[in-house]
Every structure is written in C-alpha cells, then in structure tokens.
BATI-369002 format. One record per residue: residue in three letters; residue number from 1; x, y, z of N, C-alpha, C, CB in turn. Coordinates in pm, 1 decimal. Glycine has a CB too. Example, Ala and Ser with C-alpha at 12.3 -4.5 7.8 and 13.67 -1.06 7.14 Angstrom:
# BATI-369002
<site "ALA" 1 <1319.0 -569.0 780.0> <1230.0 -450.0 780.0> <1320.0 -330.0 780.0> <1130.8 -447.3 904.6>>
<site "SER" 2 <1285.0 -225.0 708.0> <1367.0 -106.0 714.0> <1290.0 3.0 787.0> <1408.4 -59.8 572.5>>
***
This chain:
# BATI-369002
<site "UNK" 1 <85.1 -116.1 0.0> <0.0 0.0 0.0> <90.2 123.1 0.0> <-97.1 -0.6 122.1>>
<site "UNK" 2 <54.0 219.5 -114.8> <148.5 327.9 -89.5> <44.8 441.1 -109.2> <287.4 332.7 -192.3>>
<site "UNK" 3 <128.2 588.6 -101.2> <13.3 695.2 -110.4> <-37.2 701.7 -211.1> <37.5 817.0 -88.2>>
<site "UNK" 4 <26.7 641.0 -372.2> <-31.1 664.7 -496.7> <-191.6 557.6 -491.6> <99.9 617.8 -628.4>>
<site "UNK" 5 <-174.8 475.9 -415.3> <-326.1 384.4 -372.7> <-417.6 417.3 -311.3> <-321.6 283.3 -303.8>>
<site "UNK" 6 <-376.0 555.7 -268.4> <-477.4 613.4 -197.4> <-555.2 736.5 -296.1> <-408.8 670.0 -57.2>>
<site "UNK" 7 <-504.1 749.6 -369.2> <-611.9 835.4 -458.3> <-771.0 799.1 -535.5> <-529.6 869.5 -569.6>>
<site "UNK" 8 <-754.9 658.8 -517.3> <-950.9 579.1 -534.7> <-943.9 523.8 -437.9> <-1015.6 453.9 -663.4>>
<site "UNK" 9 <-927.5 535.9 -345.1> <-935.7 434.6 -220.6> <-1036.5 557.3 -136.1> <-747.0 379.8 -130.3>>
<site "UNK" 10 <-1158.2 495.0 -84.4> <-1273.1 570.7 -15.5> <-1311.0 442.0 98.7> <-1419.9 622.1 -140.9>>
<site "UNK" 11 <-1343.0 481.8 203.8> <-1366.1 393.7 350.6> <-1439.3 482.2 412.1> <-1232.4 350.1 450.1>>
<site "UNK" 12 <-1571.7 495.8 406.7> <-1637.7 561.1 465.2> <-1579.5 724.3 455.1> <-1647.1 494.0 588.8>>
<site "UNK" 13 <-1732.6 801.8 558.0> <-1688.6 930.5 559.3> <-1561.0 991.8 600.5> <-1763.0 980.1 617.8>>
<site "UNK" 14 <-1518.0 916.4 695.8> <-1436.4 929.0 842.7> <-1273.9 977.3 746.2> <-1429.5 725.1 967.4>>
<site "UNK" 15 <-1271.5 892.1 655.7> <-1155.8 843.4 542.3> <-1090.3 988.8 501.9> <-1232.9 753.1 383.2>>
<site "UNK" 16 <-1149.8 1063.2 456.4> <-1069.6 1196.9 438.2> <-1020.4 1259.7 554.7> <-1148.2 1298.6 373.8>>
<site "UNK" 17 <-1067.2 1269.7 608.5> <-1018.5 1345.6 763.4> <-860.9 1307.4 808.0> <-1130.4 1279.7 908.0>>
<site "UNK" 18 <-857.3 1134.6 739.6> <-743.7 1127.8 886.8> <-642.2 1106.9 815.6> <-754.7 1001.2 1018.7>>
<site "UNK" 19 <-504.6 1142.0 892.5> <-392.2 1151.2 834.8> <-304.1 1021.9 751.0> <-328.0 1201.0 936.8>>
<site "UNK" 20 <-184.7 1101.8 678.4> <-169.7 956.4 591.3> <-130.2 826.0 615.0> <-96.4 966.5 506.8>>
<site "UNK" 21 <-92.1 854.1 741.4> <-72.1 670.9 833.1> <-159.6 606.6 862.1> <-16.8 651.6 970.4>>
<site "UNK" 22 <-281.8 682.7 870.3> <-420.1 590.5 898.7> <-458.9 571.9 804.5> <-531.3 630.5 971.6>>
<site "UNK" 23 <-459.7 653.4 677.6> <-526.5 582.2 603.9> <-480.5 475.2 487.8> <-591.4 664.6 564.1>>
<site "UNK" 24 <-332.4 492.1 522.1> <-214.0 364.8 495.9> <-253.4 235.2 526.8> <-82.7 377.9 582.9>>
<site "UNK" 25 <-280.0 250.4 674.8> <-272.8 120.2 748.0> <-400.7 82.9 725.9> <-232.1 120.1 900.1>>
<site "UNK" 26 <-541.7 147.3 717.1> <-685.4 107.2 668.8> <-665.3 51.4 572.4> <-784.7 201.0 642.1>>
<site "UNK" 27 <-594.1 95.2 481.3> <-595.8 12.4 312.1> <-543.2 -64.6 329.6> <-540.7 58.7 180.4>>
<site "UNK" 28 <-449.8 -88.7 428.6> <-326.0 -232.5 396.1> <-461.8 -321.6 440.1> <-128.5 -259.9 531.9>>
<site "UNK" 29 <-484.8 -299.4 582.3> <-612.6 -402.4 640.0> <-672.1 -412.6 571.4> <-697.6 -384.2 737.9>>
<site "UNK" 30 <-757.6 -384.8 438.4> <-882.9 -371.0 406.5> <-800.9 -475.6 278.4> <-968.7 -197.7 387.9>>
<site "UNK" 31 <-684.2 -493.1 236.9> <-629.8 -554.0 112.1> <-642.4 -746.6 194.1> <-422.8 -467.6 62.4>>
<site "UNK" 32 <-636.2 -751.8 304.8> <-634.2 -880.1 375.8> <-792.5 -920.4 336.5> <-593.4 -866.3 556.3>>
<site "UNK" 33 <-864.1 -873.0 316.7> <-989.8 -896.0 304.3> <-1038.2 -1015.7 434.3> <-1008.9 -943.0 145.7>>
<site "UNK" 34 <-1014.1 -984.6 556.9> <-1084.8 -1057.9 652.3> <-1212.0 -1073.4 679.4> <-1053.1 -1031.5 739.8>>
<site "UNK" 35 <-1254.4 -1156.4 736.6> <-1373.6 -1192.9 725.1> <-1402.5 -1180.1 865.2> <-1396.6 -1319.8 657.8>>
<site "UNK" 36 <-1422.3 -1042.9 955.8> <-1390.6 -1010.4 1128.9> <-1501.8 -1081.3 1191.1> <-1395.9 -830.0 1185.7>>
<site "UNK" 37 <-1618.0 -1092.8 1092.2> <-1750.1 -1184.7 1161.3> <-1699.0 -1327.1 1192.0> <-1893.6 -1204.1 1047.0>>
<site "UNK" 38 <-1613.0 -1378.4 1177.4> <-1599.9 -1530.9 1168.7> <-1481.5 -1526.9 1317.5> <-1524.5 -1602.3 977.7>>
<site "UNK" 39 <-1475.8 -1420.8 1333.8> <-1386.8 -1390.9 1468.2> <-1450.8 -1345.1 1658.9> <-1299.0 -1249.6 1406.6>>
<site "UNK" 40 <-1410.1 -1406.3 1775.7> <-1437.2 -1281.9 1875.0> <-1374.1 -1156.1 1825.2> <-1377.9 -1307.9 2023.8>>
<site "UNK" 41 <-1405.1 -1072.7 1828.6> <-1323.4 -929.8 1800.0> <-1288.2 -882.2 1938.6> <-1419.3 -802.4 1715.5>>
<site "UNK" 42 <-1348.3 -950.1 2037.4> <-1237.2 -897.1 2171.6> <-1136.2 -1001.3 2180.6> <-1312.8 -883.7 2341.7>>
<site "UNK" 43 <-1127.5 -1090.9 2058.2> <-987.5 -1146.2 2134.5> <-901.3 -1122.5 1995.7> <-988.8 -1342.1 2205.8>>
<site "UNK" 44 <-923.7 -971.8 1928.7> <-822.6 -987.4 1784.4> <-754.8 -848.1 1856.4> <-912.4 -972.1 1575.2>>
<site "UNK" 45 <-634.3 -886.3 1877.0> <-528.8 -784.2 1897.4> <-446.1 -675.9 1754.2> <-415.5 -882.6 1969.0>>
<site "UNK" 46 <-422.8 -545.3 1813.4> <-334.0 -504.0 1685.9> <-226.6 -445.7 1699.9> <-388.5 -425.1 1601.7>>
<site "UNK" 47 <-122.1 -467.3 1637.9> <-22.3 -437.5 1638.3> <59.0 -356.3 1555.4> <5.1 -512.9 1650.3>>
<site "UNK" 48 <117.0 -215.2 1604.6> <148.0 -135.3 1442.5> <293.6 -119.3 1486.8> <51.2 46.8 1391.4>>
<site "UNK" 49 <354.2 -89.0 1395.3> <498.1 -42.3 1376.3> <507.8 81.2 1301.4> <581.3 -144.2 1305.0>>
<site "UNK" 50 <572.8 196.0 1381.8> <531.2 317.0 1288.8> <701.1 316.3 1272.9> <427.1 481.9 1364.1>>
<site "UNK" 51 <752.3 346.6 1173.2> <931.5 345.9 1120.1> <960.4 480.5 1208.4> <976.3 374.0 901.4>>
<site "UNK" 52 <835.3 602.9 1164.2> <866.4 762.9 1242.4> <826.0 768.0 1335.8> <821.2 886.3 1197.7>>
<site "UNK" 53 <691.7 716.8 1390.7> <618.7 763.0 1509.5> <490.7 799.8 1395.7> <702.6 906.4 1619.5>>
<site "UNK" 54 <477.2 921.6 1461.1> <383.9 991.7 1441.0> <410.0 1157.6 1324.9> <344.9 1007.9 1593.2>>
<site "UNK" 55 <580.2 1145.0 1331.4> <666.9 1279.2 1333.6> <611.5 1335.8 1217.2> <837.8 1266.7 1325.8>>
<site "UNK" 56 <555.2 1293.4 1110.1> <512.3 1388.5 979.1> <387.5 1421.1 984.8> <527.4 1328.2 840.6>>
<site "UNK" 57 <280.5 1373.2 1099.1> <188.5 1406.0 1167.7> <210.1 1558.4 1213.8> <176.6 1309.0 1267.7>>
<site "UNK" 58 <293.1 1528.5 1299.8> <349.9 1628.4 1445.1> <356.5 1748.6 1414.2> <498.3 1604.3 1508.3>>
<site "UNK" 59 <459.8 1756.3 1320.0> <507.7 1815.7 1175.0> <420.8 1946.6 1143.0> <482.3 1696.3 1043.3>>
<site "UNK" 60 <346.0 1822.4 1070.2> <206.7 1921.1 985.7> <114.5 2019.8 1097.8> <64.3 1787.4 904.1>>
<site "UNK" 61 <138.8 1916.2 1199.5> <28.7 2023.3 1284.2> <100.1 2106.2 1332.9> <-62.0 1972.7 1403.7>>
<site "UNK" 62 <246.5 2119.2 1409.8> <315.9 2259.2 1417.0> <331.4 2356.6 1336.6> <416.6 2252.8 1437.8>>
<site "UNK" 63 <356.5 2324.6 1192.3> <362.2 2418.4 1099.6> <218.2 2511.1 1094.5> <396.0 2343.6 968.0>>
<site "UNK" 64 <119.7 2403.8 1141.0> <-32.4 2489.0 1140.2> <-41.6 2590.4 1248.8> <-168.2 2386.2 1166.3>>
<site "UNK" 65 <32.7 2615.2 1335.9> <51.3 2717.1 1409.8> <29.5 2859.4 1351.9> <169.2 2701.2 1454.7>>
<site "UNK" 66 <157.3 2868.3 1208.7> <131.7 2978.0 1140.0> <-19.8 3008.4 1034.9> <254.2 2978.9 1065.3>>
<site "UNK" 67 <-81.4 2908.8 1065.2> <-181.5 2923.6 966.6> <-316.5 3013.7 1041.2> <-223.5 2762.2 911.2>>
<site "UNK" 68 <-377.3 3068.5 931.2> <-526.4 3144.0 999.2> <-569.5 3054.5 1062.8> <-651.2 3197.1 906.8>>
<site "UNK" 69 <-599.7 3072.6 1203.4> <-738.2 3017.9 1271.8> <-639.0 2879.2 1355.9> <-898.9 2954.3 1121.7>>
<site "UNK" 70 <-503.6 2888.2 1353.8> <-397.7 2824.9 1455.4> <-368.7 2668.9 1338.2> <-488.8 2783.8 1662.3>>
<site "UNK" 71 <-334.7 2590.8 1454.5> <-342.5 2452.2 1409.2> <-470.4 2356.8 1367.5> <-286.3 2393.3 1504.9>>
<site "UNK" 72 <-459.1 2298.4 1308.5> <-619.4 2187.2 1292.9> <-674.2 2113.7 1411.1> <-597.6 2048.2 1186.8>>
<site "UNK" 73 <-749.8 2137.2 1468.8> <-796.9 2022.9 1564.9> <-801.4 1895.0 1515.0> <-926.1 2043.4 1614.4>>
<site "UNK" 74 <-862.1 1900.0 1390.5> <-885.5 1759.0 1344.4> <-717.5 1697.1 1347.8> <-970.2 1757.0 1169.8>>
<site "UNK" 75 <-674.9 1749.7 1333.4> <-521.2 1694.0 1296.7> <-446.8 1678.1 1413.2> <-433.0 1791.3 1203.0>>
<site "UNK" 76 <-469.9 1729.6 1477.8> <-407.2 1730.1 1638.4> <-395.3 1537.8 1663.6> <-558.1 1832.5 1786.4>>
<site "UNK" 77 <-579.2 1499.3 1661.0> <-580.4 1403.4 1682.5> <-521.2 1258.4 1657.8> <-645.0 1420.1 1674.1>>
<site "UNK" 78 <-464.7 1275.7 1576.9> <-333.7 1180.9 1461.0> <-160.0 1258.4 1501.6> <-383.2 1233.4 1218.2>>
<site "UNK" 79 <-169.5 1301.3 1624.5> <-37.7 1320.9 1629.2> <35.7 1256.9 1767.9> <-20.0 1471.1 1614.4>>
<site "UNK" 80 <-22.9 1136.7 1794.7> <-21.8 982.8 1847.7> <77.7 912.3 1746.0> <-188.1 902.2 1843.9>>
<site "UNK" 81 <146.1 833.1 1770.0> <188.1 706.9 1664.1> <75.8 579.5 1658.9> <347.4 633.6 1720.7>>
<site "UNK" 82 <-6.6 578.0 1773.8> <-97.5 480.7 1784.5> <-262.8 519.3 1743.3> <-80.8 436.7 1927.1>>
<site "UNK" 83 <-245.8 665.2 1667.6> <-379.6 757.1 1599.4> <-456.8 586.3 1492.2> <-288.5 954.4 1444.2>>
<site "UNK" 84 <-367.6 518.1 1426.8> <-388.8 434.2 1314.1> <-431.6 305.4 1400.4> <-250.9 417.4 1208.5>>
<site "UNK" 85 <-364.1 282.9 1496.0> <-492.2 149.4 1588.3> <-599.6 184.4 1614.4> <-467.8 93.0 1736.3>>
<site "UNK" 86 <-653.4 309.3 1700.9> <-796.1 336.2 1686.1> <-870.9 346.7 1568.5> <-819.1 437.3 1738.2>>
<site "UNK" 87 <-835.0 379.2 1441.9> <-896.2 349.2 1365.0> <-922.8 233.5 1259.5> <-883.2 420.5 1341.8>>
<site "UNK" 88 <-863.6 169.0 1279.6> <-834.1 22.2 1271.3> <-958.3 -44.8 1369.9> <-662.8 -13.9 1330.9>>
<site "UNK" 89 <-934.1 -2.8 1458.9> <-1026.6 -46.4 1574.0> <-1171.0 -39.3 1551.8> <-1001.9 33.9 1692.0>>
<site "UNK" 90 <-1197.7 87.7 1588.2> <-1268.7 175.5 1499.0> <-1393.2 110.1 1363.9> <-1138.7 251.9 1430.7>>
<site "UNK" 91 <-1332.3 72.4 1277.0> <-1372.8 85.5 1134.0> <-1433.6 -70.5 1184.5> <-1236.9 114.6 984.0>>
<site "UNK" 92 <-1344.5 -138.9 1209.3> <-1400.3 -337.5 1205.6> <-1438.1 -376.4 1361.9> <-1229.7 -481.0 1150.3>>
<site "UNK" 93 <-1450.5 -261.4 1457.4> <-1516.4 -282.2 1610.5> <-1398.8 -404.3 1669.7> <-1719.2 -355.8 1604.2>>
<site "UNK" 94 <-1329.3 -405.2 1709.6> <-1185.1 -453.5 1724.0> <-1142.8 -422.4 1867.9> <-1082.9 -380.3 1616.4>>
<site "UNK" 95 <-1224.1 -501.4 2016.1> <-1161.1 -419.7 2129.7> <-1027.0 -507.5 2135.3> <-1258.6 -412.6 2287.3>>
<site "UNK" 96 <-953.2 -588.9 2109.5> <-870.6 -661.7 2151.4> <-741.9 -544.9 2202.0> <-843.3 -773.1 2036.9>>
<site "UNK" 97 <-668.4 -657.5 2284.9> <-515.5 -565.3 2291.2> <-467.6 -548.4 2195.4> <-402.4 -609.2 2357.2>>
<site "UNK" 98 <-383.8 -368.5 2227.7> <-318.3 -323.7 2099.9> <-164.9 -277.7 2160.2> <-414.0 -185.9 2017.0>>
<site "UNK" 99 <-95.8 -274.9 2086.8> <79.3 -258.5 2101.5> <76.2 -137.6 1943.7> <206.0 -475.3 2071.6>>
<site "UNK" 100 <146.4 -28.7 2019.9> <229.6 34.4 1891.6> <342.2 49.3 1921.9> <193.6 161.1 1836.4>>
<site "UNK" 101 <426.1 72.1 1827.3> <569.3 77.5 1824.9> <665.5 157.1 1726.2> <600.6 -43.4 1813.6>>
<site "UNK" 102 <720.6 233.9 1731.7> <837.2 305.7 1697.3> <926.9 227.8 1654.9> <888.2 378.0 1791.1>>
<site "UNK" 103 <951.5 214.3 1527.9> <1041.9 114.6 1481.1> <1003.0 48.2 1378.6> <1072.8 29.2 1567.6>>
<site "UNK" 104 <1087.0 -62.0 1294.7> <1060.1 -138.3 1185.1> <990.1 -234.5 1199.2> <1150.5 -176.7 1131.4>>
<site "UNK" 105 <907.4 -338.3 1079.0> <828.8 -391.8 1118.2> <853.9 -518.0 1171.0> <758.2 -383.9 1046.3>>
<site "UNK" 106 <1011.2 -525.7 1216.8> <1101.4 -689.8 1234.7> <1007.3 -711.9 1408.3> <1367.2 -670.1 1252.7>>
<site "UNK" 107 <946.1 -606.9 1458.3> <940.4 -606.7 1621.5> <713.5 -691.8 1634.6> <978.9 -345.3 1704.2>>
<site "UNK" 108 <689.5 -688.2 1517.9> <560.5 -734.9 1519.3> <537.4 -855.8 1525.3> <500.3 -700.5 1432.3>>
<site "UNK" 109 <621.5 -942.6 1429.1> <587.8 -1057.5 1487.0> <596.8 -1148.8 1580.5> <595.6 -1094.8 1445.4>>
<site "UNK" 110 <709.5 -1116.9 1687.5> <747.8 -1173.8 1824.7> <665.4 -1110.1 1931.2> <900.4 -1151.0 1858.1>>
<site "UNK" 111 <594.6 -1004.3 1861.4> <506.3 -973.6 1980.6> <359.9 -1007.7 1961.6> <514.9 -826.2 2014.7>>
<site "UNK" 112 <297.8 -1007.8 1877.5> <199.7 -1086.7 1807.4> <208.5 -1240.0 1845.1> <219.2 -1066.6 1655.4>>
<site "UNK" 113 <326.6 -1291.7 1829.4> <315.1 -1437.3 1887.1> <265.9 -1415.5 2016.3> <452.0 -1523.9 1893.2>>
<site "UNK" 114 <348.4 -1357.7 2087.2> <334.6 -1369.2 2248.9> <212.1 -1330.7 2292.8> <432.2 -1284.4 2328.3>>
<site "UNK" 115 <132.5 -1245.7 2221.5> <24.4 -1187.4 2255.7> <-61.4 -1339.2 2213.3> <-6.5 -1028.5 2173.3>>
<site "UNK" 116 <-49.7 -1404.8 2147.9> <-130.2 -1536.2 2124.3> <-99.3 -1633.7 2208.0> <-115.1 -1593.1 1996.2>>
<site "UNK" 117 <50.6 -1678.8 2225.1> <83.9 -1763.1 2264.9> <83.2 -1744.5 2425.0> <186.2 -1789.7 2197.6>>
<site "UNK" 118 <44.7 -1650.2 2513.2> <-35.7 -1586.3 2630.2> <-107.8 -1603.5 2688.8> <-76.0 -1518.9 2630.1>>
<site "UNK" 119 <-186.1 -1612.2 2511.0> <-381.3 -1608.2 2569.2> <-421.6 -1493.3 2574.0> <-431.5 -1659.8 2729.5>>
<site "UNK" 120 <-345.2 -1345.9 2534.2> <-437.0 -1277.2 2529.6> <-544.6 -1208.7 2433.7> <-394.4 -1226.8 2572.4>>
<site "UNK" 121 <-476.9 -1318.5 2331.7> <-610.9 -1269.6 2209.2> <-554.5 -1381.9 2115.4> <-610.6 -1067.6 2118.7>>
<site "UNK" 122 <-693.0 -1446.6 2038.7> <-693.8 -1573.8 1950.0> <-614.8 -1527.3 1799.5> <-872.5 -1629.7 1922.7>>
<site "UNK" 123 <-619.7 -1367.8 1809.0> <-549.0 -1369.1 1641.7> <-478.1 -1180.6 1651.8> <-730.8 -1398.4 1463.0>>
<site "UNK" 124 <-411.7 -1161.9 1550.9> <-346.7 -1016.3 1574.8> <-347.8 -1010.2 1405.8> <-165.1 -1000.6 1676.5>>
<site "UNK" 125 <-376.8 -828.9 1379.2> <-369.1 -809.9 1289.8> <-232.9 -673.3 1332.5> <-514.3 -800.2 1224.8>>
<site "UNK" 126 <-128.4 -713.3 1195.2> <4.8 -650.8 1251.2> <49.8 -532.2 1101.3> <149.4 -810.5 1288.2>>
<site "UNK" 127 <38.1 -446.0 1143.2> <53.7 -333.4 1053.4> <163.9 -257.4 1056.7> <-39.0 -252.5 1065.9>>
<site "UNK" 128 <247.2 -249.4 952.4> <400.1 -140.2 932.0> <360.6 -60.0 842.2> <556.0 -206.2 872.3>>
<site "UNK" 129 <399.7 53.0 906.1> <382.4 214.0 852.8> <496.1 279.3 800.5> <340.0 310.8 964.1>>
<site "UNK" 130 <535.3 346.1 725.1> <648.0 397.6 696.9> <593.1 545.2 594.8> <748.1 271.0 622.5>>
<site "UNK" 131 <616.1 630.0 737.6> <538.9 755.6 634.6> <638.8 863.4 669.5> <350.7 812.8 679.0>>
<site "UNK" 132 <730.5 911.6 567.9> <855.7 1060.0 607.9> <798.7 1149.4 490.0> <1080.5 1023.2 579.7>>
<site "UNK" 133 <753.7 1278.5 559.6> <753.1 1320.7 441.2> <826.7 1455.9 392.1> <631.8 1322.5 419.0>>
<site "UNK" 134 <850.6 1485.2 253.3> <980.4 1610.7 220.3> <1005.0 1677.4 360.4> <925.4 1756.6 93.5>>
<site "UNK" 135 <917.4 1727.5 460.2> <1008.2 1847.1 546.8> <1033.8 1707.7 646.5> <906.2 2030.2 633.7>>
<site "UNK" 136 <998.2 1629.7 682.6> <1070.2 1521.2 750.4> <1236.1 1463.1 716.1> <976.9 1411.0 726.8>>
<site "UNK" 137 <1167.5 1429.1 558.8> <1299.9 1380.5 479.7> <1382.6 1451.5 504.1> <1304.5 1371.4 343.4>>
<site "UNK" 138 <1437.6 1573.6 506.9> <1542.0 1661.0 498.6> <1584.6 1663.5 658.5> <1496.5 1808.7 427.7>>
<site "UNK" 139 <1541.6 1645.2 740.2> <1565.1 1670.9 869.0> <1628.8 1545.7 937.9> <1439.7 1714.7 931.6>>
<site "UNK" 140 <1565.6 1424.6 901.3> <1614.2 1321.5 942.8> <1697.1 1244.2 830.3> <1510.7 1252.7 999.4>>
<site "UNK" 141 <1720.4 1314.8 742.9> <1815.7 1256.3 624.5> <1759.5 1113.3 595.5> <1988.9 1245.4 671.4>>
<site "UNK" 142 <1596.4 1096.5 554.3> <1576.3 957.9 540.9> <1517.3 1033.9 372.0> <1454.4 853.1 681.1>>
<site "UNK" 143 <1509.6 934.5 278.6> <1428.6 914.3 171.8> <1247.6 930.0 231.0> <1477.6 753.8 107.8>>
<site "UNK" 144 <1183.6 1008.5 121.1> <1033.5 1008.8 114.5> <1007.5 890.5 120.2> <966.8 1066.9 4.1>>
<site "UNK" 145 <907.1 871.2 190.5> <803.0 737.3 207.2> <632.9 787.2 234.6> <862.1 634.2 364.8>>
<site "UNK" 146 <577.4 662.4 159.6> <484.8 667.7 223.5> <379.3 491.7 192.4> <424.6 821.9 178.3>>
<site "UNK" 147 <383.1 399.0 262.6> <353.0 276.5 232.7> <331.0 220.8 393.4> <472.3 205.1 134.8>>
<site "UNK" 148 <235.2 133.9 352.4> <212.5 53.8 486.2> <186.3 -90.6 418.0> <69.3 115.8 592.2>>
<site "UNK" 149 <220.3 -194.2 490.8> <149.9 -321.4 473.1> <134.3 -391.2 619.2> <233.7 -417.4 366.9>>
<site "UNK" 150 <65.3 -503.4 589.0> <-25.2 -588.6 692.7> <-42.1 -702.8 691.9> <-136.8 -564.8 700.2>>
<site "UNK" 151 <-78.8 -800.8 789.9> <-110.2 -930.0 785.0> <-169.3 -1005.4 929.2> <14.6 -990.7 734.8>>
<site "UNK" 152 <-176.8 -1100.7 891.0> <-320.3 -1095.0 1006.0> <-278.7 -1272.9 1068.7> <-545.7 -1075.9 890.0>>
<site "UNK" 153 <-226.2 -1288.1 1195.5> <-207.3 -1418.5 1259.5> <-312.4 -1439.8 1325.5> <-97.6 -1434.5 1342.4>>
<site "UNK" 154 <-306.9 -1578.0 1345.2> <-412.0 -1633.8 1433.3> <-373.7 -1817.5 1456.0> <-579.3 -1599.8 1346.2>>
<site "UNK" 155 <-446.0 -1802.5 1599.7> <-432.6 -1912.0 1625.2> <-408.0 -2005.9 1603.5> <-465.9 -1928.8 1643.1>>
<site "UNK" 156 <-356.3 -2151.5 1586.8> <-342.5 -2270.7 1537.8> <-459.7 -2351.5 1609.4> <-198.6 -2322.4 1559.0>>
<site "UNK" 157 <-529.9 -2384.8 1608.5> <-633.4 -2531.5 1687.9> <-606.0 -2643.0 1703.6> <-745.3 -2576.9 1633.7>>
***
C-alpha cells in the first residue's frame, strides 16, 4: 500500500479526515480482506509499527501554528503514533489488545506471537507504517516514504 493507492481508495466518511498513516494502514487491512464476523473481536489484537512515530503528523500540525485560525484540531488528533490502531479499531469494532511501536516492522511478529501464545487474544492483525515526508525527509536525512502493509495471525487449533 502506498500513497499513490490512496487516490480511489474511499472507507467511509471518516476516510478523508485522517492523516496519511491511517489511512495507509486502513488500506493495507482492508487488502487482507478478513472476514472479522468469523472472529471474537475482543480477542483480535493489533499491532502497528510506525518506522517515524507519528513525526510527519506532528510536523504538519506545528507548521499549522502559522496558519489562519492556529493549528487543525482535526489533525491534532493523529499526532499519536498509535492515531492508526484506533482506527483500525474503529472501522471493524476490534476491542482486543493493541501494542504500537516506533520502529521497523522486524518487532511485530514476536510480539503478536506472544500476545497469542499468552492467551491474550486468539489472532493479531500486525501493521508497518512507513510515512517521512519532504520536510521530515530533509531533517532526518531519510528518503520520502509513504507505504504501509499488513497481515493478520491467528491461532493454530
């Protein structure tokens, strides 16, 4: 999933509003095509890996300082690294435990196991984010990004 996939990609109203890590990580989920009825959804855990955090979030909404009428409220709200589990949550009614994380996506699947292999939830859906964008790029000397993908464990019987 990258940002060029997000230009026909529509998910309800909610979908424009939120920033580009959420609606990264909605599309990656929504490409798994799960079937969440065939699940408890209090025992599906989620798990994200954001590469930045939240920082091109953060970003955008400081720069809105200088803008008429201050920063965005709406935008405020996505300046979490874990803004993209609630809506995840959110969209497919999903109370299970959730883990976010700062970092690459090598840290999801050992924790996703454990979160199964526990008992505290029958399946995990595990999402990597990787969103820098130009005034990011230059600051942290990383290459533009913007892509998420996903995949979805569960139990053995």
């Amino acid at each position: 999933m990258t940002d060029a996939d997000l230009k026909s990609a529509r998910l309800g109203t909610r979908f424009g509003r939120l920033d580009l890590q959420s609606r990264l990580a909605l599309l990656a989920v929504e490409l798994l095509r799960i079937d969440f009825e065939k699940f408890s959804r209090e025992r599906i855990a989620i798990c994200l890996a954001a590469s930045t955090g939240s920082l091109a979030t953060d970003f955008d909404f400081w720069e809105g300082r200088n803008a008429v009428g201050g920063p965005s409220p709406t935008l405020f709200a996505y300046t979490l690294p874990s803004a993209a589990i609630g809506e995840i949550a959110i969209r497919h009614r999903l109370t299970g435990p959730n883990l976010c994380f700062v970092g690459n996506e090598k840290m999801l699947l050992p924790e996703a196991t454990d979160l199964i292999q526990r008992g505290e939830a029958d399946s995990c859906v595990c999402v990597y984010c990787a969103v820098v964008n130009a005034s990011i790029a230059k600051i942290i000397k990383s290459p533009v990004a913007a892509r998420a993908q996903a995949y979805f464990m569960t139990r053995r019987d």
